[in-house]
N, CA, C and O atoms as a GROMACS GRO file, in nm:
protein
  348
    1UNK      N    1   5.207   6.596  10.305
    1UNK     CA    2   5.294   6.672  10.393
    1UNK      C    3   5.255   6.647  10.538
    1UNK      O    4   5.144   6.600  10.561
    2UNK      N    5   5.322   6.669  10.616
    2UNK     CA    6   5.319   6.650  10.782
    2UNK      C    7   5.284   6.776  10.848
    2UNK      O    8   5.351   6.879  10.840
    3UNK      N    9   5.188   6.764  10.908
    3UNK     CA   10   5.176   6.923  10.952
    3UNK      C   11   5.266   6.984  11.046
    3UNK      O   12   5.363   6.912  11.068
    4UNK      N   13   5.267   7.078  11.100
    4UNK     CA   14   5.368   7.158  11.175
    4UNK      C   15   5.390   7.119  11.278
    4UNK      O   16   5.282   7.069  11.308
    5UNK      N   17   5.484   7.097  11.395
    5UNK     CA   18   5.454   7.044  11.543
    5UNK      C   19   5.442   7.190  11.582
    5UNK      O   20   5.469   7.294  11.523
    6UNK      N   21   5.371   7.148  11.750
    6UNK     CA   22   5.369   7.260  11.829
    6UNK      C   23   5.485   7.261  11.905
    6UNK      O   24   5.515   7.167  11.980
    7UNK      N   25   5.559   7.371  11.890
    7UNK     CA   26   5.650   7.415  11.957
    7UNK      C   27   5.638   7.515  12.120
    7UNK      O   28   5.571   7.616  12.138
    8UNK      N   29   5.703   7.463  12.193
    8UNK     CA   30   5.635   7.525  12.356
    8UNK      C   31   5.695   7.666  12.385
    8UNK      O   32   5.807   7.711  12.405
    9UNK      N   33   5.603   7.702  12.379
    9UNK     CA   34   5.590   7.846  12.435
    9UNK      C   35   5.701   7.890  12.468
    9UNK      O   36   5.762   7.975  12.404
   10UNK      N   37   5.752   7.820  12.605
   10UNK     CA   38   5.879   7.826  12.671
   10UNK      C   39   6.016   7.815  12.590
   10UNK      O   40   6.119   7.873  12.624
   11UNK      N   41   6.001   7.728  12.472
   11UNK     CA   42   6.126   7.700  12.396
   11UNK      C   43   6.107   7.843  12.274
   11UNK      O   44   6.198   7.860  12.192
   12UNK      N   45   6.037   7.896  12.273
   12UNK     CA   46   5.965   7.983  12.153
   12UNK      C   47   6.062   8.178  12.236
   12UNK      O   48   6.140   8.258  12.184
   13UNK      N   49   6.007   8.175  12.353
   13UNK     CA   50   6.003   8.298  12.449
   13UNK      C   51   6.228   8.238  12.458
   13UNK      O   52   6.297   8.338  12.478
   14UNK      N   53   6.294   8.136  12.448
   14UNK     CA   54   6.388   8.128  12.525
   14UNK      C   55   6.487   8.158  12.378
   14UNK      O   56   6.598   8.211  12.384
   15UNK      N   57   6.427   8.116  12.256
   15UNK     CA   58   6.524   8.150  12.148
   15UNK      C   59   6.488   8.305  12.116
   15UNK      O   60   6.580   8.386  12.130
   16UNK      N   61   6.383   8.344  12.083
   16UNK     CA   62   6.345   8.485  12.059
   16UNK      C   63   6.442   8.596  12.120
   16UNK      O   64   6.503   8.686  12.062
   17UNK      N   65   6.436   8.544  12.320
   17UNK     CA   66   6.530   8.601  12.397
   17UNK      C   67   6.700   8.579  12.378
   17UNK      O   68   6.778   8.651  12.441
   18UNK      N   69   6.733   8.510  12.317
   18UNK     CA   70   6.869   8.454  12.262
   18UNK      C   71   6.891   8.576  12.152
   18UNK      O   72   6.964   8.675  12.150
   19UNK      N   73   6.801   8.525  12.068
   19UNK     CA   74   6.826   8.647  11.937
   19UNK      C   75   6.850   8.747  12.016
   19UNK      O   76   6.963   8.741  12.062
   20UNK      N   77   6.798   8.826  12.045
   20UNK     CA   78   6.730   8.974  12.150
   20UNK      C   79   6.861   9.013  12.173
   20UNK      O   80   6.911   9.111  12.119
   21UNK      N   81   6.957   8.889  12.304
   21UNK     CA   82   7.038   8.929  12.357
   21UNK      C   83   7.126   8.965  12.297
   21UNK      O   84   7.184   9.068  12.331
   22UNK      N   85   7.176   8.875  12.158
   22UNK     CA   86   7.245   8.854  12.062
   22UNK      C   87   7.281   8.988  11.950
   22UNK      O   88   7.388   8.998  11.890
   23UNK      N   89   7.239   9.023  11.946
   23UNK     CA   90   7.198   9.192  11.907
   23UNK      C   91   7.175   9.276  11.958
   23UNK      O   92   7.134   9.371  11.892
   24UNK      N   93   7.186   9.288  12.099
   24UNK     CA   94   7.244   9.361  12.162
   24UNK      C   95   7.386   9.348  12.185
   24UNK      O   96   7.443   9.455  12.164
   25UNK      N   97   7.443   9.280  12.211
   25UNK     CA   98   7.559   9.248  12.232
   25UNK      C   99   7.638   9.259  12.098
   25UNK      O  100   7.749   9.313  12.104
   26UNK      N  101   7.601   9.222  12.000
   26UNK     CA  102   7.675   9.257  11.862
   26UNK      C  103   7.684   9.468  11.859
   26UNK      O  104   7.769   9.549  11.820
   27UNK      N  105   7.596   9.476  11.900
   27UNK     CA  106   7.562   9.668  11.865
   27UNK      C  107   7.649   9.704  11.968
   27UNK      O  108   7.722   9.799  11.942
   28UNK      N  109   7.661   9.652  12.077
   28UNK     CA  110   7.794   9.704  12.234
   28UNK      C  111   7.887   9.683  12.177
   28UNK      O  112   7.970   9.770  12.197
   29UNK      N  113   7.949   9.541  12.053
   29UNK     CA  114   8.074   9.519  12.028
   29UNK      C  115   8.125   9.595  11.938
   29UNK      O  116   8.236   9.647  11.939
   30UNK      N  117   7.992   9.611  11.806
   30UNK     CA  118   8.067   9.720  11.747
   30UNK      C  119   8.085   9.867  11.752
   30UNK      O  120   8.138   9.936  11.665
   31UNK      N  121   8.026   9.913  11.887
   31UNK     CA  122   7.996  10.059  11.859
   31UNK      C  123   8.176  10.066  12.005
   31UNK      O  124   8.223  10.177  12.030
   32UNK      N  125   8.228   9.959  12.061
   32UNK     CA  126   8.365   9.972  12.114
   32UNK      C  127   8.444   9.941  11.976
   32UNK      O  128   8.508  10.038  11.936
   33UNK      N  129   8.451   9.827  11.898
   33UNK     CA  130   8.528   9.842  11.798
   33UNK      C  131   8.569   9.930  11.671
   33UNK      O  132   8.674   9.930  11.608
   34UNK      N  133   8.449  10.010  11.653
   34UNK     CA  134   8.445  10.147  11.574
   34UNK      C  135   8.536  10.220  11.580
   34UNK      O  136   8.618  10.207  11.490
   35UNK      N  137   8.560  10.312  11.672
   35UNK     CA  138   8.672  10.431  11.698
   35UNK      C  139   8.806  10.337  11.664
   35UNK      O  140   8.899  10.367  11.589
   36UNK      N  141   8.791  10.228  11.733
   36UNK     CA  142   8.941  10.156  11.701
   36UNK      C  143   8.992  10.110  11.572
   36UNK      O  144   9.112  10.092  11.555
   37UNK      N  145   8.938  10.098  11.514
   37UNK     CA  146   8.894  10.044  11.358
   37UNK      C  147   8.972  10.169  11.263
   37UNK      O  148   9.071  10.161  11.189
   38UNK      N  149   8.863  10.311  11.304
   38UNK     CA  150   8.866  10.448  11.235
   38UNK      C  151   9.032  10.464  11.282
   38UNK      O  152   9.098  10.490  11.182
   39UNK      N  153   9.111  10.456  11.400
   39UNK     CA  154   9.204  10.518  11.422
   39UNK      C  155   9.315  10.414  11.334
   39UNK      O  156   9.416  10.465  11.286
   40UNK      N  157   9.287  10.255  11.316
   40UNK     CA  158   9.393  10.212  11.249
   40UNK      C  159   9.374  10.244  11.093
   40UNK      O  160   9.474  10.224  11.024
   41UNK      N  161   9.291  10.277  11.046
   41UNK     CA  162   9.264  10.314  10.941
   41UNK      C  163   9.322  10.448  10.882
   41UNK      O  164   9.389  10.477  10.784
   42UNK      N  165   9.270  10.511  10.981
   42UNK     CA  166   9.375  10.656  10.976
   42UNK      C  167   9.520  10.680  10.991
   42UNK      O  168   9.572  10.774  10.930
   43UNK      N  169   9.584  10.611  11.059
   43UNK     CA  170   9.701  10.519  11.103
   43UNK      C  171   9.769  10.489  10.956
   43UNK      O  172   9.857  10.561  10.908
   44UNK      N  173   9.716  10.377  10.894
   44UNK     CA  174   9.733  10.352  10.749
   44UNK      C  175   9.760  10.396  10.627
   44UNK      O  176   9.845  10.366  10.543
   45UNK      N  177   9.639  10.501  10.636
   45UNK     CA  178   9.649  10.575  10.543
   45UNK      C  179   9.774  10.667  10.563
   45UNK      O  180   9.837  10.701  10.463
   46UNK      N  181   9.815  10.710  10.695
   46UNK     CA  182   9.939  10.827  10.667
   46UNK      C  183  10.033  10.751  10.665
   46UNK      O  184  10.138  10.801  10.623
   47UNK      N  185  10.041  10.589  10.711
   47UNK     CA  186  10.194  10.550  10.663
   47UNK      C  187  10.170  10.532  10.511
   47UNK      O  188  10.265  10.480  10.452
   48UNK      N  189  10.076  10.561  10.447
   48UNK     CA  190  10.090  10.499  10.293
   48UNK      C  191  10.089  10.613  10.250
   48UNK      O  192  10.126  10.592  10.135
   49UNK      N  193  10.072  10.743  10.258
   49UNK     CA  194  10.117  10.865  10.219
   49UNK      C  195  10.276  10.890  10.225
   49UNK      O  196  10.349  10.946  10.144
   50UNK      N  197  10.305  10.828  10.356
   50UNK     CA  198  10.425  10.862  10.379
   50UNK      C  199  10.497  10.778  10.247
   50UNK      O  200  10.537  10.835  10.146
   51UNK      N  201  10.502  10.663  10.266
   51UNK     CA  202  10.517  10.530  10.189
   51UNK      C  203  10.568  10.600  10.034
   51UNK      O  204  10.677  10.601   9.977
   52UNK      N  205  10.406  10.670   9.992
   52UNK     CA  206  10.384  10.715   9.838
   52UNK      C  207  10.526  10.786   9.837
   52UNK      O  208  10.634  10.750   9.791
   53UNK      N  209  10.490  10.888   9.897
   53UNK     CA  210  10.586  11.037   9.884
   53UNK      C  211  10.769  11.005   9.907
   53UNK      O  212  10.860  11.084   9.880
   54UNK      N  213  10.781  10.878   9.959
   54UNK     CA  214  10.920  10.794   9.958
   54UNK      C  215  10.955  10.789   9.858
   54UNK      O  216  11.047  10.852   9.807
   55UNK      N  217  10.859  10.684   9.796
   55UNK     CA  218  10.875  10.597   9.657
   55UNK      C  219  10.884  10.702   9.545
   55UNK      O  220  10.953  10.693   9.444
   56UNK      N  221  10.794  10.816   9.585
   56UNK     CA  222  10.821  10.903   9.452
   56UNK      C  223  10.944  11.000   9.448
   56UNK      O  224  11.003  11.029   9.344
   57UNK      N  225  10.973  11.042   9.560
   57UNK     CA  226  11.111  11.091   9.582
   57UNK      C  227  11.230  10.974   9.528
   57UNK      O  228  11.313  11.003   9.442
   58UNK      N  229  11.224  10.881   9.575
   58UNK     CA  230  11.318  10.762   9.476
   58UNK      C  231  11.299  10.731   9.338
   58UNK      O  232  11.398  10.681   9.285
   59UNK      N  233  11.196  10.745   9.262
   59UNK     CA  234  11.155  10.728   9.148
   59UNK      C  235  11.194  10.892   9.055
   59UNK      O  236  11.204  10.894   8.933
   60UNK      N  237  11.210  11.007   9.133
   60UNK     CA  238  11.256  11.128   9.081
   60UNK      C  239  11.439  11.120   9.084
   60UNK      O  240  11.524  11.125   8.995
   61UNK      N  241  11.447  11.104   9.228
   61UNK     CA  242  11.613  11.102   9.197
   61UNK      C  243  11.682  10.971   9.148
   61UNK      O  244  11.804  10.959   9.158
   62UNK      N  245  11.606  10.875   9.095
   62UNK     CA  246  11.656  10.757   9.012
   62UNK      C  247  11.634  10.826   8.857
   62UNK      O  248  11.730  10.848   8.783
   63UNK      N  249  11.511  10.852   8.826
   63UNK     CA  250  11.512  10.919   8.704
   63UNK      C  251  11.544  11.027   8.669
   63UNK      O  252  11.505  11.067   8.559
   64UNK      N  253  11.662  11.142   8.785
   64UNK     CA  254  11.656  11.249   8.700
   64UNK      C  255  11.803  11.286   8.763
   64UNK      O  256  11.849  11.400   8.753
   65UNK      N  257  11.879  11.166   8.838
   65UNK     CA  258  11.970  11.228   8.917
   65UNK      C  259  12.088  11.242   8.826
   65UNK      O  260  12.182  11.317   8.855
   66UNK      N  261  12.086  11.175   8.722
   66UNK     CA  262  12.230  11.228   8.614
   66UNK      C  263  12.247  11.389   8.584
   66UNK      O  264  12.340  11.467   8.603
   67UNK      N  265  12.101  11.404   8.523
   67UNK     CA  266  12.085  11.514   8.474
   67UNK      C  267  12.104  11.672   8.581
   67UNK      O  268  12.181  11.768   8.582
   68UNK      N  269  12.002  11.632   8.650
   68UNK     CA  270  12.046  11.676   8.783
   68UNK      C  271  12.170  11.682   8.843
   68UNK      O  272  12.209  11.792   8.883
   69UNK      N  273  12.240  11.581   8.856
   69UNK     CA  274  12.350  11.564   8.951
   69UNK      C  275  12.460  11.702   8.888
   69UNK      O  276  12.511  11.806   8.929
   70UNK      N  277  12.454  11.628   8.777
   70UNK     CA  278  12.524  11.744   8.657
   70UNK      C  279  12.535  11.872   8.664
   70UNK      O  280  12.634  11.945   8.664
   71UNK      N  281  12.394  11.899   8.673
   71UNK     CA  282  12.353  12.041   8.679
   71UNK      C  283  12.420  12.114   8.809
   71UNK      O  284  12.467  12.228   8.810
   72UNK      N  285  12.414  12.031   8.911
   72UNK     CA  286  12.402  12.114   9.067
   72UNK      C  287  12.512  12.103   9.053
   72UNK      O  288  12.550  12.219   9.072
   73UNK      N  289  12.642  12.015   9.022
   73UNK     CA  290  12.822  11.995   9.014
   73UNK      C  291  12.829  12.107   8.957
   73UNK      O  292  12.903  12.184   9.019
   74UNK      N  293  12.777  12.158   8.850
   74UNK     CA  294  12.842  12.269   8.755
   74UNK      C  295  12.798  12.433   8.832
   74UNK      O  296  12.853  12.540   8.805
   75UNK      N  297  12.703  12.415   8.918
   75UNK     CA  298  12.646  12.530   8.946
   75UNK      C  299  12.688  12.561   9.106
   75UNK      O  300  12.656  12.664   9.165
   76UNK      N  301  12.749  12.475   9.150
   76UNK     CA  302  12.830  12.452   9.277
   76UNK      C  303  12.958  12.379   9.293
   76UNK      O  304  12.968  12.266   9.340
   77UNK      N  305  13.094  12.483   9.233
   77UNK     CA  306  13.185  12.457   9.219
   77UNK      C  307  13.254  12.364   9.318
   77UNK      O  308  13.223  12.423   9.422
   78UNK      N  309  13.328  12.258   9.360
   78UNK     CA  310  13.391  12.258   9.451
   78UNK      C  311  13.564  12.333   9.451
   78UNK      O  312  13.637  12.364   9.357
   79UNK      N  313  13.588  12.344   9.626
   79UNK     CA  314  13.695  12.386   9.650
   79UNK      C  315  13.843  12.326   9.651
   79UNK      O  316  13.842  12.204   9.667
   80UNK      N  317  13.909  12.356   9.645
   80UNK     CA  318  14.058  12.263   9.671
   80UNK      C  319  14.050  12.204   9.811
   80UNK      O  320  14.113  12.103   9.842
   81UNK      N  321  13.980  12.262   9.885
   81UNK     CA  322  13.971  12.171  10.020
   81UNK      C  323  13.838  12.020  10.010
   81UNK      O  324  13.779  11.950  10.092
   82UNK      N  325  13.840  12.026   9.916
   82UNK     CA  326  13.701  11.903   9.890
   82UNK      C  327  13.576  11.931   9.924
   82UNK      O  328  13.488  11.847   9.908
   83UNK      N  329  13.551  12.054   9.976
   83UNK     CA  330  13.380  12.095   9.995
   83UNK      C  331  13.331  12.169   9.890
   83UNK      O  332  13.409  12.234   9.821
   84UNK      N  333  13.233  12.168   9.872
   84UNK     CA  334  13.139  12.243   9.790
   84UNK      C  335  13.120  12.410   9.827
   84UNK      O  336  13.056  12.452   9.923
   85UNK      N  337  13.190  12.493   9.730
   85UNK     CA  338  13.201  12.604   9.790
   85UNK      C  339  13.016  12.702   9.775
   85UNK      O  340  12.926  12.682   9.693
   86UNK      N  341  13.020  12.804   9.889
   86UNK     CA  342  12.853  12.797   9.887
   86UNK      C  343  12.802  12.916   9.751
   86UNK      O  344  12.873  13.003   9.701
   87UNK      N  345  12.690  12.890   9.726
   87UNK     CA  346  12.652  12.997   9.623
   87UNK      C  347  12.654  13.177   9.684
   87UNK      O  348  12.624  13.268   9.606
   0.00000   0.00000   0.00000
């Protein structure tokens, strides 16, 4: 095997300080990108609530609107003028 070279001080002190800076600067980037992150996230989640509560409202009156429809025609006569007369 070849033994180790000596590496100079100066080149030793200039990467160490690289790292150093380097992590600092990563911890400044993410502690600004955080909150922004949390708010699209939160963001997300209520359009996909919203989203859900769509889809399931369409998935109820696709599956139940015969039966339904039925029901509310018979229980809300209409008038000779074409409106639905009120309960």
């Amino acid at each position: 095997m070849v033994p180790p070279v000596q590496v100079s001080p100066l080149i030793k002190f200039t990467r160490y300080s690289a790292l150093l800076v380097g992590m600092i600067y990563g911890k400044k980037r993410y502690d600004y990108l955080k909150p922004i992150a949390e708010e699209e996230r939160r963001a997300e989640a209520e359009e996909k609530r919203r989203r859900e509560e769509l889809e399931r409202i369409a998935r109820e009156m696709a599956e139940g609107s015969a039966g339904s429809c039925l029901l509310r025609a018979a229980a809300c006569p209409v008038s000779p003028g074409g409106e639905a007369a009120a309960l």
